[in-house]
C-alpha positions in Angstrom: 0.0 0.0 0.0 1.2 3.4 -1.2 0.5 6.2 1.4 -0.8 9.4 0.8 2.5 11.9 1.1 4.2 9.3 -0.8 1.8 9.2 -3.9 1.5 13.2 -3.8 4.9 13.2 -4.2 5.0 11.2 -7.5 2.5 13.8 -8.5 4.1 16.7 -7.2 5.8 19.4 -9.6 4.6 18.0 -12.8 4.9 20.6 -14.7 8.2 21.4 -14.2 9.8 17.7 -14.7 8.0 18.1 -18.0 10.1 21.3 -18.7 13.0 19.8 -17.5 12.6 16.2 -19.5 14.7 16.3 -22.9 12.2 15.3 -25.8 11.6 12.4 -26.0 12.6 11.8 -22.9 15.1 8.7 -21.7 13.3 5.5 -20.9 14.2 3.1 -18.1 13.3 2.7 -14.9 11.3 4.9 -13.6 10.4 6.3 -16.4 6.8 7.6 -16.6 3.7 9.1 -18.7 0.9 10.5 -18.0 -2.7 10.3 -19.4 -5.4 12.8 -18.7 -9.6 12.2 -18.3 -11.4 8.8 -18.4 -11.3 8.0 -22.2 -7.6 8.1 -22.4 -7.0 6.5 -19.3 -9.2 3.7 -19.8 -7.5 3.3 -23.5 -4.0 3.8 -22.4 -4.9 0.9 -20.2 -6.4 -1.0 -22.8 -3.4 -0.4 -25.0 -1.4 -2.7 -22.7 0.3 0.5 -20.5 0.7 -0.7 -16.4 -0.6 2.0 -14.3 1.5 3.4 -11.4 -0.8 5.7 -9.5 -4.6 7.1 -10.5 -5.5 11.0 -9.3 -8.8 11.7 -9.0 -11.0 15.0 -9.4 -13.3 15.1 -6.0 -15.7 17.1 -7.9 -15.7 13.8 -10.5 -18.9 12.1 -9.3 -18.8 9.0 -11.2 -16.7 5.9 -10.1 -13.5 5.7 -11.1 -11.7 2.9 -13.7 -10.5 0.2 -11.4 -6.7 0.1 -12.8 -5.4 -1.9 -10.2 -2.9 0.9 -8.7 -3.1 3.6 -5.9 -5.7 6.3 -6.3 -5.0 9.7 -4.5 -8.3 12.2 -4.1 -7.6 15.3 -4.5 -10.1 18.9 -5.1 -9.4 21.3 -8.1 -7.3 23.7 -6.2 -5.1 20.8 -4.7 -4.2 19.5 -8.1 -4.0 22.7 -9.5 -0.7 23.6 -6.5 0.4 20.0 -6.6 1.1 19.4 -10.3 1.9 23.3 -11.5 -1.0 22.0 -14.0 -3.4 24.8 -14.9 -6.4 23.0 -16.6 -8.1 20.5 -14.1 -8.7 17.2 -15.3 -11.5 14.4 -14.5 -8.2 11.8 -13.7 -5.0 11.9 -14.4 -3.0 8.5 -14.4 0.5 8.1 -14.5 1.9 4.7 -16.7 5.1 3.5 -16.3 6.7 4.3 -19.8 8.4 1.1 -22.1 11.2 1.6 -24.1 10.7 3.6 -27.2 10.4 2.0 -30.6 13.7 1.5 -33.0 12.9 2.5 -36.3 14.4 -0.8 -37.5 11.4 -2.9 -36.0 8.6 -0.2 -37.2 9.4 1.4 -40.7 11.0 -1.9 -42.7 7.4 -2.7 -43.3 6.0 0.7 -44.1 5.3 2.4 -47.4 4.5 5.9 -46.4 6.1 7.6 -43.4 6.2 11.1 -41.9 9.5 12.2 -40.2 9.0 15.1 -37.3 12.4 17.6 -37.4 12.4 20.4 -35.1 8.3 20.2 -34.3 8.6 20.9 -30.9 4.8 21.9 -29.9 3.1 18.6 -28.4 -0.1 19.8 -29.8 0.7 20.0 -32.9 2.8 16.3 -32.7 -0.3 15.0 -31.6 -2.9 15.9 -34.0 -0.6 14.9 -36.6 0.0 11.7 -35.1 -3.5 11.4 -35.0 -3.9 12.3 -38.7 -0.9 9.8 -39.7 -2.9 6.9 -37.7 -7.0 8.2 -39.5 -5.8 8.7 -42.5 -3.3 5.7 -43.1 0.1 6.6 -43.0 2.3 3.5 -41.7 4.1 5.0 -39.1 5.9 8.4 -38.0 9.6 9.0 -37.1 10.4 11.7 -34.7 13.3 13.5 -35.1 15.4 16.1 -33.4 14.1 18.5 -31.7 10.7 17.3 -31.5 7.6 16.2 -29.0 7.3 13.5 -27.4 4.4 11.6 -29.0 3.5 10.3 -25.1 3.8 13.2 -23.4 0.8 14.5 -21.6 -0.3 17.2 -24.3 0.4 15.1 -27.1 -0.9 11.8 -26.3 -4.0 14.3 -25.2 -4.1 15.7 -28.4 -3.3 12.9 -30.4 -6.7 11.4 -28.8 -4.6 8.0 -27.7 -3.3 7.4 -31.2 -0.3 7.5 -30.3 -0.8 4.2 -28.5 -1.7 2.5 -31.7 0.1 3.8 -34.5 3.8 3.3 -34.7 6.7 5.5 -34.4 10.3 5.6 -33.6 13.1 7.9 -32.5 15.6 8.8 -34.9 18.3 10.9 -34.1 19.6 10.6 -38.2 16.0 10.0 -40.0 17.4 11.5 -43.4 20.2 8.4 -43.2 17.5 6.1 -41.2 15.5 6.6 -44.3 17.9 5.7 -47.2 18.9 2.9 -45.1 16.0 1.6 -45.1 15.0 2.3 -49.4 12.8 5.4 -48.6 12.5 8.1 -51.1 12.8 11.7 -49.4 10.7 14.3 -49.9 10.9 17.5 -47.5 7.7 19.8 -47.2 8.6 23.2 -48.0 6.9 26.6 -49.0 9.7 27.6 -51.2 7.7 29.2 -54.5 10.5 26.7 -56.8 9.3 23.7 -55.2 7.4 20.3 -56.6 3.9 20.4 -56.3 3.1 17.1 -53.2 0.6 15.5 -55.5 2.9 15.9 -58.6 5.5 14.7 -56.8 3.9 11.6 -55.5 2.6 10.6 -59.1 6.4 10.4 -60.5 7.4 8.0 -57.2 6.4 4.6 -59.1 5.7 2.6 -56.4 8.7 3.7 -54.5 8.2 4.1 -50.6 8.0 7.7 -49.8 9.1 9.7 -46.3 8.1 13.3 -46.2 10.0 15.2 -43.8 7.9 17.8 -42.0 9.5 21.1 -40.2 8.2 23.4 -37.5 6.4 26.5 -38.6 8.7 29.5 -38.9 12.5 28.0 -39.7 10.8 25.1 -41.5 13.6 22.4 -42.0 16.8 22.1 -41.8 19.4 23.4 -44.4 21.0 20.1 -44.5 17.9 18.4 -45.3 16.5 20.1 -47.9 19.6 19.3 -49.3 19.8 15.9 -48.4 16.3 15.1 -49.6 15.4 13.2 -53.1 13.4 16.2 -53.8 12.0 19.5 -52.2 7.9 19.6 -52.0 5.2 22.3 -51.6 0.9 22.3 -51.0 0.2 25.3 -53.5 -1.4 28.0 -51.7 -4.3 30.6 -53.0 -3.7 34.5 -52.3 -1.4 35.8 -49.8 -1.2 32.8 -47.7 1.9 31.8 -48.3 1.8 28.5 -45.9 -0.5 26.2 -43.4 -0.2 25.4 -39.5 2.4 22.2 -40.0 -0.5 20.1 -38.1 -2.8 21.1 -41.2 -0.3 20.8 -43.8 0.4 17.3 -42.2 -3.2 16.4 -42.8 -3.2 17.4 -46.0 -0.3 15.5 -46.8 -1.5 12.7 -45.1 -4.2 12.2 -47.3 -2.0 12.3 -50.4 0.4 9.7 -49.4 -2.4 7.3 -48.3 -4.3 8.3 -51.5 -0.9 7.9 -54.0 -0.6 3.9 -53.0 -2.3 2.8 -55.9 
C-alpha cells in the first residue's frame, strides 16, 4: 500500500519535470507518462500501458476505472498547486513508460512515413500523429528537436493514437530513411518547389518519407539538401503557408491516397 505523502509526491511538480525532460525523454526505470480524463485512461490501459498511481477530481462524481494501482483524491485547487498544472482534469493517471520503438522494427514494413524535425509543440505532434494513424500513414519517425508523442499534451491531443500507431526515435531519419530504401521528400513553402501531389505521381511505387519542419525556420538546411526532392501544398492569395498540423493532414491524405 502506497501512502498518501508518498503518492502526492510522485505527483508533485509536474509541470516542471515536463520542462526539464529532454524530448523524448530517456526510458528506463522509472520512467513515466501521463494520461489525462477517463477515455484516455481507460485506452492507455487497454493499449497494454501498467498503471502506477490514479488521481482523481473530487468534484468527479462517477466511479472511477479500477486500474489496479493507488488512487490519491484530491479537489481542483489541490491538483491545481500540486502538479503546476493549470487546466483540471476528471483523472489523471500516471503509466510506467516502455522503451521507445527502434525504427528498424517499425518502418521496414511501411510504405509511407512522416518524419518530425524540429516540431517541438506537443499539440501539434499530436494531432498529426493522429492524422498519420486516420488517415493511413504507416508509421511516424520523430526527429530532433521534437515532441514527445507520449507526453501529456500530445498523447491528449493525439486522442490516444499515439498508443496504436507506430513511431520511432531517430536521431539521423534522413540516413534512417535511405537505409531503409525510402525516397525523401521534405515539405517546403519555397515558391520553386514540386507540387506534393505531382510529386507523388512520378514515385512509381517507391516508398516515400516526407520530412515535415516546425512553422517558422521550416527544415533544416541540410535536409532540404539531403532530400530526393524538395515539395510544396500550393497556396491561393497571400497565404503563403499552413499550420504544419494542417499541412500534415493534407499530406497525409495524399500519401495514403498515392498507394495505388
Amino acid at each position: 500500500m502506497t501512502d498518501r505523502a508518498a503518492l502526492m509526491e510522485m505527483f508533485r511538480d509536474l509541470r516542471g519535470h515536463e520542462s526539464r525532460l529532454r524530448r523524448p525523454p530517456p526510458a528506463g526505470d522509472g520512467a513515466v507518462f501521463l494520461a489525462e480524463g477517463v477515455r484516455l485512461v481507460e485506452r492507455t490501459q487497454a493499449a497494454g500501458h501498467v498503471p502506477k498511481a490514479l488521481m482523481v477530481n473530487t468534484e468527479y462524481t462517477k466511479a472511477p476505472p479500477d486500474l489496479g494501482c493507488p488512487v490519491l483524491h484530491l479537489t481542483p485547487h489541490e491538483i491545481q498547486s500540486l502538479t503546476g498544472f493549470g487546466a483540471v482534469r476528471d483523472l489523471l493517471a500516471m503509466f510506467h513508460r516502455p522503451p521507445d520503438p527502434d525504427p528498424a522494427t517499425v518502418i521496414p514494413a511501411a510504405q509511407r512515413v512522416l518524419v518530425l524535425e524540429g516540431v517541438a509543440n506537443p499539440s501539434n505532434v499530436g494531432t498529426i500523429i493522429r492524422s498519420a494513424a486516420a488517415l493511413g500513414v504507416d508509421a511516424t519517425l520523430i526527429g530532433p528537436g521534437s515532441g514527445d508523442p507520449l507526453g501529456r499534451r500530445a498523447l491528449r491531443t493525439s486522442m490516444g493514437a499515439a498508443l496504436d500507431h507506430p513511431w520511432a526515435i531517430s536521431d539521423d531519419p534522413l540516413t534512417t530513411c535511405r537505409e531503409h530504401g525510402f525516397a525523401t521528400l521534405a515539405l517546403t513553402p519555397a515558391p520553386n518547389a514540386l507540387p506534393l501531389a505531382q510529386a507523388l505521381a512520378q514515385m512509381d511505387g517507391k516508398r516515400v518519407a516526407l520530412f515535415l519542419g516546425a512553422e517558422g525556420p521550416g527544415l533544416d538546411d541540410a535536409t532540404l539538401r539531403g532530400a530526393d526532392a524538395r515539395v510544396t501544398i500550393p497556396m491561393a492569395g497571400s497565404v503563403d503557408s499552413l499550420n504544419v498540423a494542417a499541412a500534415a493532414a493534407i499530406a497525409c491524405h495524399l500519401l495514403a491516397s498515392d498507394r495505388g
